[in-house]
ROZALO-188943 format. One record per residue (C-alpha): x, y, z; residue in one letter. Coordinates in steps of 0.2 Angstrom, whole numbers, plus 5000, padded with zeros to 4 digits. Each point is the difference from the previous one (the first is absolute). Layout:
residues N
- c1  c2  c3  res
- X  Y  Z  a
...
//
This chain:
residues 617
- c1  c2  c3  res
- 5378  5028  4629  x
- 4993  5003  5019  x
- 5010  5016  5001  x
- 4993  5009  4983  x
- 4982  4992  5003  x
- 5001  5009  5017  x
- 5006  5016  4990  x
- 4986  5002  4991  x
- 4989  4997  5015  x
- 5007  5014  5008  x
- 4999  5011  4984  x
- 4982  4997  4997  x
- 4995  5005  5019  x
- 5010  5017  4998  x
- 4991  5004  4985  x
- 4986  4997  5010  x
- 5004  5009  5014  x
- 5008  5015  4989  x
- 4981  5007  4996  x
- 4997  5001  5019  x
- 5019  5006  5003  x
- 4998  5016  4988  x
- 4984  5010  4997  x
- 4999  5013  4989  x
- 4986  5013  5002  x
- 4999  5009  4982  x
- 4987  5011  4988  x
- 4999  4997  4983  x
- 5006  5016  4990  x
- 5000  4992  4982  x
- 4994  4985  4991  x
- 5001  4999  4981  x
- 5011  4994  4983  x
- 5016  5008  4998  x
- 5009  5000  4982  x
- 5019  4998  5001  x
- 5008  5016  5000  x
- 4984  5008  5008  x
- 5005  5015  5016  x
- 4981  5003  5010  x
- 5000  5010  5017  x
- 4995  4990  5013  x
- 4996  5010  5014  x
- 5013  5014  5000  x
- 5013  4988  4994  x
- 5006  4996  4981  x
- 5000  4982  4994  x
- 5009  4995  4984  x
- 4998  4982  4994  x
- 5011  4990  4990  x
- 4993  4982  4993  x
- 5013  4985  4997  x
- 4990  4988  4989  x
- 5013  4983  5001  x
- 5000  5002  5020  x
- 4982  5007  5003  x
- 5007  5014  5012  x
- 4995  5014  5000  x
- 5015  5017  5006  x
- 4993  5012  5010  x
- 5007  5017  5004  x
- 4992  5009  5012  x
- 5007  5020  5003  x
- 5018  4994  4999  x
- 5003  4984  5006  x
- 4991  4983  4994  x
- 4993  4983  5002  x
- 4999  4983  4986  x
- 4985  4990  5004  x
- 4997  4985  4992  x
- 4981  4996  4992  x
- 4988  4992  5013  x
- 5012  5008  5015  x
- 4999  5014  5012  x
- 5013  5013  5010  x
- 5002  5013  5009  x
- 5009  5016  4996  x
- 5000  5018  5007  x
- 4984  4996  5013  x
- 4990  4993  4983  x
- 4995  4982  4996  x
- 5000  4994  4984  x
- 4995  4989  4992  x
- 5001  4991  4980  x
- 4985  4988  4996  x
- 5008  4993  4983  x
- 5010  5006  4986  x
- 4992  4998  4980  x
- 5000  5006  4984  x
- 4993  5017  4995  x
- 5004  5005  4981  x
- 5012  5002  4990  x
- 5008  5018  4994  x
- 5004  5000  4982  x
- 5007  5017  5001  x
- 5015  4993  5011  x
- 4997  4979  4994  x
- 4998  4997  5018  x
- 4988  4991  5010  x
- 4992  5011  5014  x
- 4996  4988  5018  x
- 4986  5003  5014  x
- 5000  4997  5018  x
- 4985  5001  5011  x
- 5004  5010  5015  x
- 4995  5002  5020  x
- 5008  5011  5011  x
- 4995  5006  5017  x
- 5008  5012  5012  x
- 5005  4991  5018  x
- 4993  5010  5015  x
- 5003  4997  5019  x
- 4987  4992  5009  x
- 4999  5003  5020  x
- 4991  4988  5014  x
- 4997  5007  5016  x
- 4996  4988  5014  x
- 4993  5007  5015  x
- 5000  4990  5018  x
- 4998  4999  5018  x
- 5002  4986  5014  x
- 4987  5005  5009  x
- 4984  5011  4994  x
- 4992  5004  5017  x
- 5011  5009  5014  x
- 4999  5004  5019  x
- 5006  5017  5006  x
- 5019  4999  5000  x
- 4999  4981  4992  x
- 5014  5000  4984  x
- 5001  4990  4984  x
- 5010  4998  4986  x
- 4992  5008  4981  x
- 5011  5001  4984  x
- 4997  5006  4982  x
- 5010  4990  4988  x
- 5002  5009  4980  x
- 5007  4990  4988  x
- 5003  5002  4982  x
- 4992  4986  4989  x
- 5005  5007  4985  x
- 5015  4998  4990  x
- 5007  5020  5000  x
- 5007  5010  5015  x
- 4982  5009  5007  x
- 5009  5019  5005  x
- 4994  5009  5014  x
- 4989  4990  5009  x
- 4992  5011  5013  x
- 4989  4990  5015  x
- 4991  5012  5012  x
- 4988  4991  5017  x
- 4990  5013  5011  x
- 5003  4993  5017  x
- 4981  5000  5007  x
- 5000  5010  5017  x
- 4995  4986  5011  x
- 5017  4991  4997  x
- 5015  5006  5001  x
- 5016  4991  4990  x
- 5018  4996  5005  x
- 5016  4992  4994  x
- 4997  5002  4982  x
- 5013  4993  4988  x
- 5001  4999  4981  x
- 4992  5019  5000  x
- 4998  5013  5013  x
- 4985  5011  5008  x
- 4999  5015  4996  x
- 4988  5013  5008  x
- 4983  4989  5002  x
- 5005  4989  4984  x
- 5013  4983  4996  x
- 5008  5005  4987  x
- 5008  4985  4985  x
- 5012  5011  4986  x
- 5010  4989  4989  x
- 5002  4993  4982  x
- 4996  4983  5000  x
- 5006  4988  4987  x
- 4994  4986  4992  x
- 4995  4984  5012  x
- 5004  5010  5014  x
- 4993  5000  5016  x
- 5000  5015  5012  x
- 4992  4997  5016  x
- 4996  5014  5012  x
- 4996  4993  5019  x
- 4994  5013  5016  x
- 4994  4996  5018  x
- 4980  5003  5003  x
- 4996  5005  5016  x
- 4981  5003  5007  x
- 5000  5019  5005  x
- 4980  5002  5003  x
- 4984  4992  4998  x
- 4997  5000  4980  x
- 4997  4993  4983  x
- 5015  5003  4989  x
- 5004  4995  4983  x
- 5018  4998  4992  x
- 5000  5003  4984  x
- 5016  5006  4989  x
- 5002  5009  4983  x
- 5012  4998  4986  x
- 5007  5009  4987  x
- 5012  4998  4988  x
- 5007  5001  4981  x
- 4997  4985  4992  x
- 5011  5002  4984  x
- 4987  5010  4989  x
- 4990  5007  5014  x
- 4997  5009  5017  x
- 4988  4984  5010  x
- 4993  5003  5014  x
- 4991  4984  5012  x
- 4994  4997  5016  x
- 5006  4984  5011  x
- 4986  4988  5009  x
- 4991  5006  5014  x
- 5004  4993  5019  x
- 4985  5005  5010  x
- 5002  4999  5019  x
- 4993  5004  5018  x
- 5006  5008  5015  x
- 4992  4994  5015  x
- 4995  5012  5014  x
- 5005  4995  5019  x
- 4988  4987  4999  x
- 4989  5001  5017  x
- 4986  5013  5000  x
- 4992  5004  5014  x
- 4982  5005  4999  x
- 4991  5005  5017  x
- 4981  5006  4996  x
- 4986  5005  5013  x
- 4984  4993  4999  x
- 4993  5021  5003  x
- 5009  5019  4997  x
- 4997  5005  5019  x
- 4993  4992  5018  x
- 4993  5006  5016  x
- 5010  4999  5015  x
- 4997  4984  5007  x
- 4997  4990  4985  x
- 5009  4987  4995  x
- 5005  4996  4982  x
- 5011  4989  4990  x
- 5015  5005  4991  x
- 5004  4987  4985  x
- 5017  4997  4994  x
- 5003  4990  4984  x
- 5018  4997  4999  x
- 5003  4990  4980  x
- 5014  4995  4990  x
- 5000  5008  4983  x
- 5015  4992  4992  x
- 4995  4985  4991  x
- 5017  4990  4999  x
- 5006  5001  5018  x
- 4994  4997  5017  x
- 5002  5011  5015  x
- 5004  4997  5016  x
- 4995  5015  5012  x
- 5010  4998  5016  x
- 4992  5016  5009  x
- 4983  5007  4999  x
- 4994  5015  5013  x
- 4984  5007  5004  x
- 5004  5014  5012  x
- 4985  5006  5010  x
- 5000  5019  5007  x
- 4997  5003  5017  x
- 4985  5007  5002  x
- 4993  4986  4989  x
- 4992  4983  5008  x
- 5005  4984  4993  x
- 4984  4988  5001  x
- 5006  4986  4988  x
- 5015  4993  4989  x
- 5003  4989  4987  x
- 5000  4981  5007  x
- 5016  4995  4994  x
- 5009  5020  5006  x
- 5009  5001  5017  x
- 5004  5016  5008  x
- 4994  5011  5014  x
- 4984  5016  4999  x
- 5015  5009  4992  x
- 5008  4992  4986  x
- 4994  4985  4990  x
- 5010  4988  4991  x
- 5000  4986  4987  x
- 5012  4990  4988  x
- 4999  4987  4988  x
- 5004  4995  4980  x
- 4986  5007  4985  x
- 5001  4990  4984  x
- 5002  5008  4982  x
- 4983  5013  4998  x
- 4993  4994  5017  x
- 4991  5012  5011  x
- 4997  4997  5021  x
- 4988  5011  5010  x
- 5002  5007  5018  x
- 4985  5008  5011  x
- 5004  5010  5015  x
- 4984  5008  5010  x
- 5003  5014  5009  x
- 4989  5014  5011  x
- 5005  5016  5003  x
- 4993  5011  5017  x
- 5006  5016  4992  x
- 4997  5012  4987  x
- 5014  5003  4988  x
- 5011  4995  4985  x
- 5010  4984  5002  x
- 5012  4992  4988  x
- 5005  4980  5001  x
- 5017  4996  4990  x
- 5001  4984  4993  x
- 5019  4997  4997  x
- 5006  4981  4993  x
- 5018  4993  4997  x
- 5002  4986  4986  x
- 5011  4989  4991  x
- 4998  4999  4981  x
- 5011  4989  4989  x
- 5018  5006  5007  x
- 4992  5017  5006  x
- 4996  5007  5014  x
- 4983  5012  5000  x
- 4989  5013  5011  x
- 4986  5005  4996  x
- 4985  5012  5011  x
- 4984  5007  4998  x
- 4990  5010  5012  x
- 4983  5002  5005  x
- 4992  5016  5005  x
- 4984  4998  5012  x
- 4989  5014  5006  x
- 4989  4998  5016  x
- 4988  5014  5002  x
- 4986  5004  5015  x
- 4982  5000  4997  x
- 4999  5012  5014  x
- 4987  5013  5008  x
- 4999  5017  4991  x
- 4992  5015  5003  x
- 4985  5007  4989  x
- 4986  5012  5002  x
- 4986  5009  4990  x
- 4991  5015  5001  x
- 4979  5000  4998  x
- 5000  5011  4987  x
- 5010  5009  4988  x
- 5009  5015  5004  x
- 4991  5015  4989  x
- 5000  5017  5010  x
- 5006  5009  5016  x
- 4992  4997  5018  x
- 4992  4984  4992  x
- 4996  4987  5014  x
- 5008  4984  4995  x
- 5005  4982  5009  x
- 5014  4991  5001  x
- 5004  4984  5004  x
- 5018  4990  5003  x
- 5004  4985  5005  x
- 5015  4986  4999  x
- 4994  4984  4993  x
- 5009  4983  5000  x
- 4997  4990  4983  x
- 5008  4986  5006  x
- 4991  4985  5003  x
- 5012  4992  5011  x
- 5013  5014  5009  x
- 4996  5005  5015  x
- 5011  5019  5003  x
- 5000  5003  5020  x
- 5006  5020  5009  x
- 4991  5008  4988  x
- 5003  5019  5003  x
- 4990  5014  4991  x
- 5001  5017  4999  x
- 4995  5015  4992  x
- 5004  5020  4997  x
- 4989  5014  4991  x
- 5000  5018  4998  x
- 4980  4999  4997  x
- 4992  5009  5014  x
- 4990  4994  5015  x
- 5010  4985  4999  x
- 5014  4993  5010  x
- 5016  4989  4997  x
- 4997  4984  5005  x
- 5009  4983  5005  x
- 4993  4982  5006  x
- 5008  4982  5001  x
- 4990  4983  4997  x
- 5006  4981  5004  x
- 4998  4995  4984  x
- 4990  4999  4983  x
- 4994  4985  4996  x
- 5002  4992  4982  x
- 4985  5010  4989  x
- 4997  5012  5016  x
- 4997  5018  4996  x
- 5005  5015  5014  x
- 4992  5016  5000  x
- 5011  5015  5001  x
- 4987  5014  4996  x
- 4984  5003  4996  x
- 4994  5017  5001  x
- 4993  5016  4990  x
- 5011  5013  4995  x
- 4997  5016  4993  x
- 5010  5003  4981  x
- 5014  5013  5001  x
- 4998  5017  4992  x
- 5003  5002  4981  x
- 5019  4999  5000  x
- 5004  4995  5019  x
- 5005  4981  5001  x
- 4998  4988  5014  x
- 5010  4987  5005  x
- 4995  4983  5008  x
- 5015  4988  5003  x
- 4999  4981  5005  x
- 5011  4989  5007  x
- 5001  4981  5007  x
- 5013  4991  5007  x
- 4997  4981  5001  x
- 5013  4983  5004  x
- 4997  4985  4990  x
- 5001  4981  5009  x
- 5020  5001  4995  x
- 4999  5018  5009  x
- 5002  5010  4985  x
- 4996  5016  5001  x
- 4989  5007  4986  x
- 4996  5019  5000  x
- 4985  5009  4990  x
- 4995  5016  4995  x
- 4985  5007  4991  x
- 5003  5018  4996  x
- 4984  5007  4999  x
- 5000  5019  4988  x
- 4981  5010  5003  x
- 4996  5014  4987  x
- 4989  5009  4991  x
- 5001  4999  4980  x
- 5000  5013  4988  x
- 5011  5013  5011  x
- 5011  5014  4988  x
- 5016  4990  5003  x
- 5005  4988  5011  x
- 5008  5007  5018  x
- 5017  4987  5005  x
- 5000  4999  5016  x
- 5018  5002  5009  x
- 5009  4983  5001  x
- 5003  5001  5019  x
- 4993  4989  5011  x
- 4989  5004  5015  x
- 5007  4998  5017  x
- 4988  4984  5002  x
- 5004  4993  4985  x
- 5018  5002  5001  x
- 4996  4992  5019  x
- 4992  4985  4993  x
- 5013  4996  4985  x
- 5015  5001  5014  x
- 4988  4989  5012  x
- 5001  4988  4984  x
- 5019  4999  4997  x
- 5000  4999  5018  x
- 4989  4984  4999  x
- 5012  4994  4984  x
- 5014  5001  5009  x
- 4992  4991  5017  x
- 4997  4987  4988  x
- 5018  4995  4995  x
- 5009  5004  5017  x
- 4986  4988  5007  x
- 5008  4985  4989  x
- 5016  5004  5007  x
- 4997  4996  5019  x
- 5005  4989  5011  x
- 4993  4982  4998  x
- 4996  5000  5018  x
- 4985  5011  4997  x
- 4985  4993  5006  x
- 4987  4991  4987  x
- 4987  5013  5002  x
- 5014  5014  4997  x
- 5005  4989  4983  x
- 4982  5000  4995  x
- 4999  5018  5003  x
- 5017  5004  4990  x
- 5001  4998  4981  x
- 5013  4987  4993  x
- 5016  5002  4997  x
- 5004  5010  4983  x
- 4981  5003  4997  x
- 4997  5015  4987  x
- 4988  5013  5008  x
- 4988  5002  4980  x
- 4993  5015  4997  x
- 4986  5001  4988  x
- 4994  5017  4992  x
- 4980  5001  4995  x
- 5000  5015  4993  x
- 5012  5017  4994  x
- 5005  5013  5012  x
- 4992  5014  5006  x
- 5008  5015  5004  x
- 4993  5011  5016  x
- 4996  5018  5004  x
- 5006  5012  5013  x
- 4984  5000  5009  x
- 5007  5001  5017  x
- 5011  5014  4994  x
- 4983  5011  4995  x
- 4990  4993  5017  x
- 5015  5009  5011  x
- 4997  5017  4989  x
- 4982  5002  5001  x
- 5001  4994  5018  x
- 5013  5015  5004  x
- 4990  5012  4989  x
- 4984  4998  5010  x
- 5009  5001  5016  x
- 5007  5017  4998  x
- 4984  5007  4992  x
- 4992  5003  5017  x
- 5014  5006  5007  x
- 5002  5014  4987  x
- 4980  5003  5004  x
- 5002  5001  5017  x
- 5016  5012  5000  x
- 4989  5010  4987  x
- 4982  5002  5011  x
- 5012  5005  5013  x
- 5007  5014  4992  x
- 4979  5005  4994  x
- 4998  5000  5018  x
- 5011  5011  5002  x
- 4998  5013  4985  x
- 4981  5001  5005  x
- 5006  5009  5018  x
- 5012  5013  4990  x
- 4983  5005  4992  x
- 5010  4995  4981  x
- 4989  4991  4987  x
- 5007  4992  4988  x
- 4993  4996  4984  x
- 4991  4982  4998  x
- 4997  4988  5017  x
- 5006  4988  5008  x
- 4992  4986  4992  x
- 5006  5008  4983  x
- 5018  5000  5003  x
- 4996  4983  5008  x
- 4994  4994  4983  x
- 5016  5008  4991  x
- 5012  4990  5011  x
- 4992  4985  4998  x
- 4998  4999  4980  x
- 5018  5006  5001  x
- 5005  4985  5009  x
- 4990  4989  4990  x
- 5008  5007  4984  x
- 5017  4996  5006  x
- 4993  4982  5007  x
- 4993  4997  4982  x
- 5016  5006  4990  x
- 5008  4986  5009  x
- 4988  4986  4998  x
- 4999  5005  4982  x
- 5020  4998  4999  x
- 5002  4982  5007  x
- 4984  4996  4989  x
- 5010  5004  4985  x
- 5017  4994  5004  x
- 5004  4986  5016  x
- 5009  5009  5010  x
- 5019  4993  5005  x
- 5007  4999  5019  x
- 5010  5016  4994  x
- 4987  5008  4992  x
- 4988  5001  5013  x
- 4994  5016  5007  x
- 5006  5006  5016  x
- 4990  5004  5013  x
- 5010  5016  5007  x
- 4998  5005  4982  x
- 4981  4997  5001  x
- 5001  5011  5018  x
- 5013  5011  4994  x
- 4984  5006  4987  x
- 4987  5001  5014  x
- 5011  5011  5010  x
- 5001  5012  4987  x
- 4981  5000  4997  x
- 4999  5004  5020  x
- 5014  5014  4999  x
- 4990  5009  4986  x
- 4983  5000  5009  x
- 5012  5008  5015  x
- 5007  5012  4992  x
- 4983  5007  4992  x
- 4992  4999  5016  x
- 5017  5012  5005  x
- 4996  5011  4986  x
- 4984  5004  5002  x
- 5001  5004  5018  x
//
């Protein structure tokens, strides 16, 4: 009695169970009263029925094979689930004396029904950090679901290793298989953090479910890739600073993953050379050349560092800010760089003329002078110079001490007389100065004086006048006095070090305004020079040979002071020719006239007044 009690026990939890055990995913294709001997196309498939009153079942044939079903049951046949709700009494045919039964019918057509599952172990990732994702398909239907295709995109800031269950093709995991009913086929890869990133995983499905082509999509695992998870951010408090002023650097070193801590076992702040370390960060060690710090930063926490620094030279410096870390298991670096620029406010030259330049042989003033805007630098061996091709005034070069901070110097101050309508003049300034650090700054102001409004514009010859050449040698010279300076022995006395620029000190050169180009005028001073030398002696030979035509009793036709006048406008004919050429076009070192040429012509002149003087005796 225990053992059948215990029987149906067991029984009535497997029917219970069997629901659970078996699901069957269908869509109804018909639902109606059938008459026995009834055939009815139910979807693409022919159904003949057959009704046995005494047994209440119901024969169906379905194509070419069949199924009995008894009223209030249900079975499946051919990927169809039937079912026969009850069995009764229609009418009766007196044609055949028979009675004619009904049967209300359902039948649906069974499909294949997939779930996709979509995990991961872990969602957010460090660079080269790996974890474990898998798509799992199963069929929870009661038919075979055919060609089941599962396609992932593999987001570009992971990559993804060891896959079983399907394979990776191109940028894609790729699942291809039929899948039958309560199976389960799982697909599982390797995650690994590739670059910083959002990605998303996220797979889709097709397959045939029996009746038709499905397509689905899986669940969606969102996740992150962490970047290397210090930043270093160093700012200045201003774009540029003076030499000698000191200014702060900030450096806000932070944690930007929010899940782990970091410990940072090396941070350095290397200082250039020419740069002055003034102060450092209290809990820093380190020497005037590299500053150092280390310790732990929380999950999203953020530390900041000041350095102040000063700098006695102009120029363009760069401080690296390298750092070695420890995050989770990985080891990190990470650098940033901070770009300073220290400029001069130094002493330039400027000058002004009284008026504006309108016409020719106008009388007009100009002034230069080098200023010093600066309200704290003193400059000392200040050295000034000029050269000109105005006339009536010289080259000239003077020295001073110093120029004191908003102190002007004087260079010139003086009237000129404007150029002729296309002649240029040139006035070129230059200043050498040393700053405290002995840097050597060089200015020039290049002064162009012309007349407006001239036909064309004469371009004067790029060579340089012998002063002016002088004076940029005399620079380079200086330039060069500078660095070899630096490099002597340490046994120099102080006021010899004073006197000598640092070591590795640029020499600056600062242009004011554009270049100038310069005439021939030494060339043309040389011609006329030579042309009026020889015309006295041409005079003199001539009056001598008068002197002695006048005793032979032979006149000649025209005087003295006649044939006097003639040589003379000749000469000044040739003289002019040539100023007119070097006026139209500068005139070249090879170009330039020679002066046996120039005499070569004024002997002629003389042999042709001989040889009438021969004729006509």
């Amino acid at each position: 009695m225990q053992k059948r009690d215990l029987f149906f026990v067991s029984v009535i939890f497997i029917l219970i169970l069997m629901p659970n055990a078996f699901s069957i995913y269908s869509e109804s294709v018909y639902s109606g009263t059938i008459e026995d001997r009834d055939i009815i196309n139910i979807s693409d498939h022919l159904f003949e029925f057959r009704i046995d009153p005494i047994s209440s079942k119901v024969y169906i044939e379905i194509d070419i094979s069949g199924v009995i079903i008894a009223s209030g049951e249900c079975k499946i046949k051919d990927n169809f689930y039937i079912c026969i709700r009850n069995v009764s009494f229609s009418y009766r045919d007196y044609t055949d004396y028979h009675d004619v039964y009904k049967a209300l019918l359902d039948v649906s057509q069974i499909k294949s029904k997939i779930d996709v599952t979509n995990t991961i172990e872990q969602n957010n990732l460090l660079i080269d950090e790996e974890t474990i994702a898998e798509l799992a398909i199963e069929n929870t239907a009661g038919v075979v679901a055919e060609d089941v295709t599962a396609v992932l995109k593999i987001p570009s800031s992971v990559s993804v290793t060891d896959l079983e269950g399907c394979k990776k093709i191109s940028e894609n995991i790729i699942f291809n298989a039929n899948v039958y009913p309560t199976q389960i086929r799982i697909c599982t890869y390797k995650v690994k953090g590739l670059s910083a990133g959002d990605f998303e995983l996220k797979a889709n499905i097709t397959y045939f479910d029996g009746i038709e082509q499905i397509s689905t999509t899986s669940s969606t695992i969102s996740g992150k890739v962490y970047p290397y998870s210090l930043k270093i951010s160093p700012k200045l408090n201003k774009s540029k600073f003076d030499i000698q002023e000191k200014f702060n650097i900030t450096i806000d070193i932070e944690n930007i993953n929010d899940q782990y801590d970091l410990r940072i076992t090396t941070l350095n702040i290397k200082i250039p050379e020419k740069l002055l370390l003034l102060k450092k960060p209290k809990d820093a060690t380190g020497n005037n050349r590299l500053i150092s710090w280390s310790g732990t930063l929380e999950a999203g926490e953020k530390k900041t560092l000041v350095v102040q620094l000063q700098s006695q030279i102009t120029g363009n410096y760069s401080v690296p800010i390298e750092a070695s870390y420890k995050i989770s298991k990985f080891l990190r670096s990470a650098k940033n760089i901070s770009n300073i620029e220290v400029y001069c406010d130094c002493p330039y030259i400027t000058h002004e003329f009284s008026q504006q330049i309108a016409a020719p042989d106008q009388r007009v003033s100009l002034k230069a002078f080098v200023a010093n805007p600066s309200k704290i630098h003193n400059f000392r061996n200040v050295k000034l110079s000029y050269i000109t091709n105005i006339p009536s005034i010289q080259d000239f070069s003077t020295a001073y001490a110093s120029i004191r901070p908003f102190e002007s110097i004087m260079i010139f101050d003086s009237p000129i007389i404007t150029p002729s309508l296309n002649e240029i003049y040139y006035f070129n300034i230059t200043v050498i100065y040393k700053s405290a650090a002995n840097q050597v700054f060089v200015v020039k102001d290049k002064i162009i004086i012309k007349v407006p409004g001239g036909e064309e514009e004469i371009p004067i010859a790029e060579e340089k006048e012998d002063g002016e050449e002088q004076q940029e040698t005399e620079e380079q010279q200086k330039a060069e006095e500078v660095t070899l300076g630096a490099e002597r022995s340490e046994g120099a006395s102080e006021e010899e070090k004073e006197e000598e620029p640092g070591k590795d000190i640029p020499v600056t050169t600062i242009e004011d305004e554009e270049e100038r180009p310069i005439k021939a005028c030494t060339i043309l001073a040389c011609i006329a020079a030579l042309i009026f030398i020889l015309i006295p002696l041409i005079i003199f030979k001539r009056k001598k040979a008068e002197a002695t035509e006048e005793q032979g009793g032979i006149k000649e036709l025209g005087s003295a002071a006649e044939k006097k006048q003639i040589i003379k406008e000749y000469l000044l004919n040739i003289f002019r020719g040539i100023k007119e050429k070097i006026k139209k076009k500068p005139l070249g070192k090879k170009e330039e006239f020679s002066y046996k040429d120039l005499e070569k012509q004024i002997k002629e002149l003389g042999n042709s007044l001989e040889k009438e003087k021969q004729e006509k005796r």
